[in-house]
N, C-alpha and C positions, 0 to 999 in steps of 0.2 A: 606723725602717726602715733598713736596710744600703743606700747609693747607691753600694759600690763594685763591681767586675765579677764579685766572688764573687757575686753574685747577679743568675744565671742569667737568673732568670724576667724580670728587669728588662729587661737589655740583649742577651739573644739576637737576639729579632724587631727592634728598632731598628737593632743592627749587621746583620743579614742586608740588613734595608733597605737602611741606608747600602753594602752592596759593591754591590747592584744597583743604585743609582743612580751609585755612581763607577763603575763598569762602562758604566751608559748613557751618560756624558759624555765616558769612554776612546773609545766607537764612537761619538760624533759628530762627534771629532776626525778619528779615522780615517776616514771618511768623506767627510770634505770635502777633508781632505787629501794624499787617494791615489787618487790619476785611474783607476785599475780599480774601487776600490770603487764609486767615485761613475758610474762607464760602469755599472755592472751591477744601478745604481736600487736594490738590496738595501735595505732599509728599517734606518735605526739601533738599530731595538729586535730585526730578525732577527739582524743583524751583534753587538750586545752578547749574546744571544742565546746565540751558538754563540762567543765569548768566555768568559761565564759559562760555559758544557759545558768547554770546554778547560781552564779555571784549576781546575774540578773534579773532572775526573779528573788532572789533577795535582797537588790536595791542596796549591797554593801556599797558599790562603786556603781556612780552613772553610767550606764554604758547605755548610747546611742542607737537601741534596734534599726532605725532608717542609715545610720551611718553606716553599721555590718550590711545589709543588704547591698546598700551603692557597692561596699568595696565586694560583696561575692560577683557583684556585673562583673564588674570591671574585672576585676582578679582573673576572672573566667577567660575572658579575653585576651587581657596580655598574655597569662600562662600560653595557650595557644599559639598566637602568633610569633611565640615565641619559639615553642617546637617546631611549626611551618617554617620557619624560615634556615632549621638546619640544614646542613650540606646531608644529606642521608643516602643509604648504600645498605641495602639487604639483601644483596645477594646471597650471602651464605645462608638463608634459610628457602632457597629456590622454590621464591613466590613469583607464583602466576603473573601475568600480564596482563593488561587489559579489562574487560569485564568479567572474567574467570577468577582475577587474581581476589586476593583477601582483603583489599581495602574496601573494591568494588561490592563482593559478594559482604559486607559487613552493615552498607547501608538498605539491603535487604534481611538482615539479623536484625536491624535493628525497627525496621517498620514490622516485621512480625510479632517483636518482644509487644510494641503498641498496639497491632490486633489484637496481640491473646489477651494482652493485658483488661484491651475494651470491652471484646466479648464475655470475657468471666468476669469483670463489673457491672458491666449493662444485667446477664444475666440473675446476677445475685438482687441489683438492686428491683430489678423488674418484678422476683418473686416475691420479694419482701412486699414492696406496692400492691402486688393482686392477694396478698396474705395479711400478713399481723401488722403493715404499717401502710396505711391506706394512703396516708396524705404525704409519704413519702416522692419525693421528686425520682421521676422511672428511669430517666435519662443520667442520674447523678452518678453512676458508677462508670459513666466513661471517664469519669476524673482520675480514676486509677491509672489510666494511661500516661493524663498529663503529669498527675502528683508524683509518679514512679519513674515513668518514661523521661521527661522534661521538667522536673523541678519544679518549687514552689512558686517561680515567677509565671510559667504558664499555666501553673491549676488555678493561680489566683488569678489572672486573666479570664480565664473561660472560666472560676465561677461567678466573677462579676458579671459575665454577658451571660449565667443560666440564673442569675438572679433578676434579671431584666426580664424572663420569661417564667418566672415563678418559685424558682428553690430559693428559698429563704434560708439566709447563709451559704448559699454556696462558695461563698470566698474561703470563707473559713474552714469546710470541709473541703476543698482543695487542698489548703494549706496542710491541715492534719493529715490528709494522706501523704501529702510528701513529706511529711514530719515524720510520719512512719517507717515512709519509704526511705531514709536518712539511717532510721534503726536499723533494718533489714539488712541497708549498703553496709553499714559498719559492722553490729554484731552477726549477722549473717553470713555475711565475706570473712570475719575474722575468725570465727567457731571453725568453718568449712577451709581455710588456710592452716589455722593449727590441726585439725586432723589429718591433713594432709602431711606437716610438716611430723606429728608422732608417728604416722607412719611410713614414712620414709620415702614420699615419692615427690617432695620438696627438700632441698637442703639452701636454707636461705641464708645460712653462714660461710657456704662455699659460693653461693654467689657474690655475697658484700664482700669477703675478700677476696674475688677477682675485681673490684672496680677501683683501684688506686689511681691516684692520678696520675699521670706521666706527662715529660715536659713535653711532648708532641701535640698532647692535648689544649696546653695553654697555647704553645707557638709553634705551628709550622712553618717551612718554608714557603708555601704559598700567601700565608696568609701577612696582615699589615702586624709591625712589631708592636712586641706589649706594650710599650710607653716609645712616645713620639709625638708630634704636635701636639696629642690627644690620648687621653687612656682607651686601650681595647679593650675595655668593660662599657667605657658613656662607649664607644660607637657601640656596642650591640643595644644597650638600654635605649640609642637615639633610635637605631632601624625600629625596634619594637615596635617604638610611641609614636613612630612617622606612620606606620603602617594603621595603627590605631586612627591616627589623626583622621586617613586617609577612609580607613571605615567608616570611621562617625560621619563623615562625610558623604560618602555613597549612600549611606540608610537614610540618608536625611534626602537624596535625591530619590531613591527609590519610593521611600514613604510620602513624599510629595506626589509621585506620579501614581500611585494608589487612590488618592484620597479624592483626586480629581478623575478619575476612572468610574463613572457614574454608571456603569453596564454593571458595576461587581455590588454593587446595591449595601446589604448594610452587612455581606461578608466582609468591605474594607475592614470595618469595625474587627475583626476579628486578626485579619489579612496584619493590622500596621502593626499590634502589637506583638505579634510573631517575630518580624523581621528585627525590631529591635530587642525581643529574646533572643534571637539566634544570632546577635552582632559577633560571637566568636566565632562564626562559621561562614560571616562574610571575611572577616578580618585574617583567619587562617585561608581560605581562598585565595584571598590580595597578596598576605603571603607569602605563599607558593608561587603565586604570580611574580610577583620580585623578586623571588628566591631565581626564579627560570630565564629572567632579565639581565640579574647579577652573572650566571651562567653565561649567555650569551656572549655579554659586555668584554666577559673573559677570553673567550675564544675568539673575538675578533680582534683582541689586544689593548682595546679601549681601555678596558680594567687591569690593573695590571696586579691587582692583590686580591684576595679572598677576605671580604669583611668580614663574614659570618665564622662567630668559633661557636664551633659543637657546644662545649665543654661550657662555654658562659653562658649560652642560650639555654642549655639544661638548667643554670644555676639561675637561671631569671624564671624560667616555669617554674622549677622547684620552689621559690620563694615565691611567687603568687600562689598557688597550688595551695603552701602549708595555711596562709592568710586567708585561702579561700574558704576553707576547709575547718578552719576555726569560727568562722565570720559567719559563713553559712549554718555547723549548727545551734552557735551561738545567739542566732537573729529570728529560733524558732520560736512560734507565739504556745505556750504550751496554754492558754487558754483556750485557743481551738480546737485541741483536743476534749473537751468535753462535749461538743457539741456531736450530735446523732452517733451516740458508742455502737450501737449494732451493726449498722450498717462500715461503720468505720472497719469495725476491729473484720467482719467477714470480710470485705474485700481485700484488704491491705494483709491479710491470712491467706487467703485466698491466692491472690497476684503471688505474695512472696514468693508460695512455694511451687507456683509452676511458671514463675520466672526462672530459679534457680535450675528445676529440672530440665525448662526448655533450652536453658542457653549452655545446661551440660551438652545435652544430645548435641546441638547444634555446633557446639564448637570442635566437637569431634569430626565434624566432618568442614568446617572451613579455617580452623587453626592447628592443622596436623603437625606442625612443626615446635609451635610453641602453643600448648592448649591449655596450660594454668594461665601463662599471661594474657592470651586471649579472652577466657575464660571470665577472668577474675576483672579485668577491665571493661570489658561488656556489663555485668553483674551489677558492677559499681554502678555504674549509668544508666544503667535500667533500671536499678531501684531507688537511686538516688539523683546525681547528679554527675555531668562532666568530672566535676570534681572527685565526684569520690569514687569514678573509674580507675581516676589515674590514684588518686589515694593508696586503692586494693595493686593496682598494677607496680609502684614502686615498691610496696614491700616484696614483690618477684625481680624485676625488674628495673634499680634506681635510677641506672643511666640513662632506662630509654633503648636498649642495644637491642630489641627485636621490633617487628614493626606494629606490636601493639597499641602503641600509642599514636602513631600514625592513623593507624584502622579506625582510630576513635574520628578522629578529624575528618580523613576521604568517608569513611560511613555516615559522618553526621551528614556530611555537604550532597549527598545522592541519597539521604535519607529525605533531604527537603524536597526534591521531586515525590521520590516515590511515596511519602509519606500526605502529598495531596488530596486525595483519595480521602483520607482519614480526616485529613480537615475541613474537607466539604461536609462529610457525615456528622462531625463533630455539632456544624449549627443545622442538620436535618433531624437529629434522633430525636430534644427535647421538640419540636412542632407538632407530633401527635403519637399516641400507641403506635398505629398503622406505619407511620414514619420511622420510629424508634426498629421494630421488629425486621421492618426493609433493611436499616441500614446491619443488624444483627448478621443476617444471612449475605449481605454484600462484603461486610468484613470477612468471613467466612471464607467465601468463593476465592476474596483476594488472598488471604492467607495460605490456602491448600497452592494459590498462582506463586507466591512468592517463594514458598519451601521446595514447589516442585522445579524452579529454578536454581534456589540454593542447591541442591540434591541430586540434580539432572544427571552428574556422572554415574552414581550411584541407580540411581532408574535407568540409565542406557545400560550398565554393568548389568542389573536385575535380569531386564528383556531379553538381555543375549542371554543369559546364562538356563533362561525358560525356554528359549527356543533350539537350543541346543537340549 
């Protein structure tokens, strides 16, 4: 076998690695080092980040844009199943059960944040169209949903299939809304963190020095010893990548049995590449599912140790997360941003700032416990990406100790139901005016349905207090 650099296949992906990890250690210097950075909380994987975008478009060092996107999948995924699979315990924040409780009501937070999002894109881009940009695509602004809502991989999805029905570029204008929506998640979440933090209603230095590690953390009594046949880091890194495997796997069965489902006509087309967008939301599912197996296996005595440690599993999200999180804004095409500025900069204006205001209101009433971590991990994911939920959510919360990050995973996984609805409409709105305007007022209806379920206490509270 050839081990020198003539061979590609060898050392491409390993050097692409190593620039994003000297990249990460450039912006953790910088960081600490430069009193604005460090005033503006910016998180070190945002700051290397837009590092990596800069050294890119000026071709100092090759960096592989398709390489950063495979690892933002990927990264998204193991992060995840890597949290699913902790042993977790929230009680002390006495949440709900059920479909009351906050994971559930999260995946209704999170198909409203894509209504409001659609409706105040569809609307903007509609007026434009009947106004000053005639040959404007009318349909183009539900891309706000995907670009902000679901990340660059589903705006460039759906706008290859609205380019198949007439917007020319709409790939690209997907892309640059969630290019947007990437800025929104960072400098948006971070401006509204440091306000918060000057005025005193976050102390995020009393939080970091409560998270020390303690030797309970690495080894309990229950669980298998630190070193033994095997190191208790590869077994958490194996469970991860078994669970992975075991994803890849399913989407490949599922998406087969799609594509031969001839009743779903040329939705499939829309339908398969969903499924392998959302492969962190099978893969966290699966999981939980092992996680509740491992459970069992235990109390029948079958198992007689706890694989799972908290404390590495944290440290395995953690480091796909920061990778993600570089890789993703790293791999943004700033050439797409040029294309259709009007419309670009209103919507992605627009969405920001009544994303931000909706998911204040809203978290006040479904994260009363913990309503900045709520808050700010919602925010992240709705303007940007998985990623940059948890991103905003660690600078509150590093270890993970409330069940915000949780919320993100059970919300996304019941967001795929109730988010159907939205994907039907998705390929109705571009087939005609008359179509587009139906699906306008059908989001609608569902939105006032879903809120009035988020809120249901609150409106049973209201009636009684009117009838009295």
């Amino acid at each position: 076998m050839d081990f020198s650099a003539s061979n590609t296949q060898l050392w491409n992906a390993f050097i692409q690695l190593c620039y994003l990890c000297t990249i990460l250690l450039i912006a953790n210097a910088l960081r600490r080092k430069i009193p604005f950075l460090a005033k503006t909380l910016l998180p070190t994987s945002v700051i290397g980040g837009f590092l990596l975008l800069g050294i890119r478009e000026t071709g100092l060092v090759p960096i592989n844009p398709q390489f950063m996107e495979s690892l933002v999948y990927h990264m998204t995924a193991i992060g995840f199943i890597a949290l699913s699979l902790r042993v977790t315990d929230f009680k002390d924040f006495g949440e709900a059960k059920g479909i009351n409780s906050p994971g559930a009501k999260s995946g209704f937070v999170i198909v409203s944040s894509y209504l409001i999002q659609a409706i105040v894109g569809l609307l903007i881009t509609v007026t434009l169209a009947k106004t000053i940009m005639p040959d404007l695509f009318e349909a183009s602004g539900i891309l706000l949903a995907l670009g902000f809502g679901q990340g660059p991989g589903q705006a460039n999805n759906v706008g290859n299939v609205y380019e198949s029905l007439g917007f020319v570029g709409g790939a690209s204008f997907g892309l640059a809304v969630a290019a947007v929506g990437f800025l929104w998640a960072c400098f948006g979440g971070v401006i509204y963190l440091s306000k918060l933090v000057s005025g005193g209603k976050v102390n995020l230095l009393g939080r970091m020095a409560a998270t020390g590690v303690t030797s309970e953390q690495i080894e309990s009594q229950e669980e298998i010893p630190l070193t033994e046949a095997i190191d208790k880091f590869t077994i958490q890194v194996a469970l991860v990548f078994m669970v992975y495997l075991v994803t890849y796997l399913l989407s490949i069965f599922i998406t087969r049995g799609i594509a031969q489902a001839e009743f779903l006509g040329t939705l499939k087309n829309t339908l398969i590449p969903l499924i392998w967008g959302f492969n962190f939301l099978i893969g966290s599912m699966l999981a939980s599912g092992f996680g509740a197996i491992f459970l069992k296996l235990r109390k029948s005595g079958f198992m007689t140790h706890q694989y799972q440690n908290n404390y590495m599993l944290n440290r395995i999200s953690g480091t796909a997360f920061d990778f993600m999180v570089v890789a993703a804004i790293g791999s943004i095409a700033m050439g797409d941003l040029k294309r259709l500025w009007l419309p670009l900069i209103l919507i992605t204006t627009a969405g920001g700032f009544i994303t931000f205001y909706y998911l204040i209101f809203i978290s006040k009433k479904v994260y009363k416990n913990y309503l900045y971590e709520g808050f700010f991990s919602m925010f992240g994911m709705m303007t940007g990406t998985v990623s940059t939920g948890v991103m905003l959510l660690r600078e509150l919360d590093p270890h993970f100790k409330t069940p915000a990050a949780n919320n993100l995973v059970l919300g996304s996984t019941s967001a795929i139901l109730l988010g159907f609805p939205l994907l039907v409409l998705i390929g109705l709105a571009p087939r005609s005016t008359e179509m587009l305007f139906l699906s306008i007022f059908i989001m609608i209806g569902y939105l006032i349905l879903l809120n009035a379920f988020i809120m249901k206490e609150d409106i049973i509270k209201w009636i009684k207090n009117k009838k009295h």
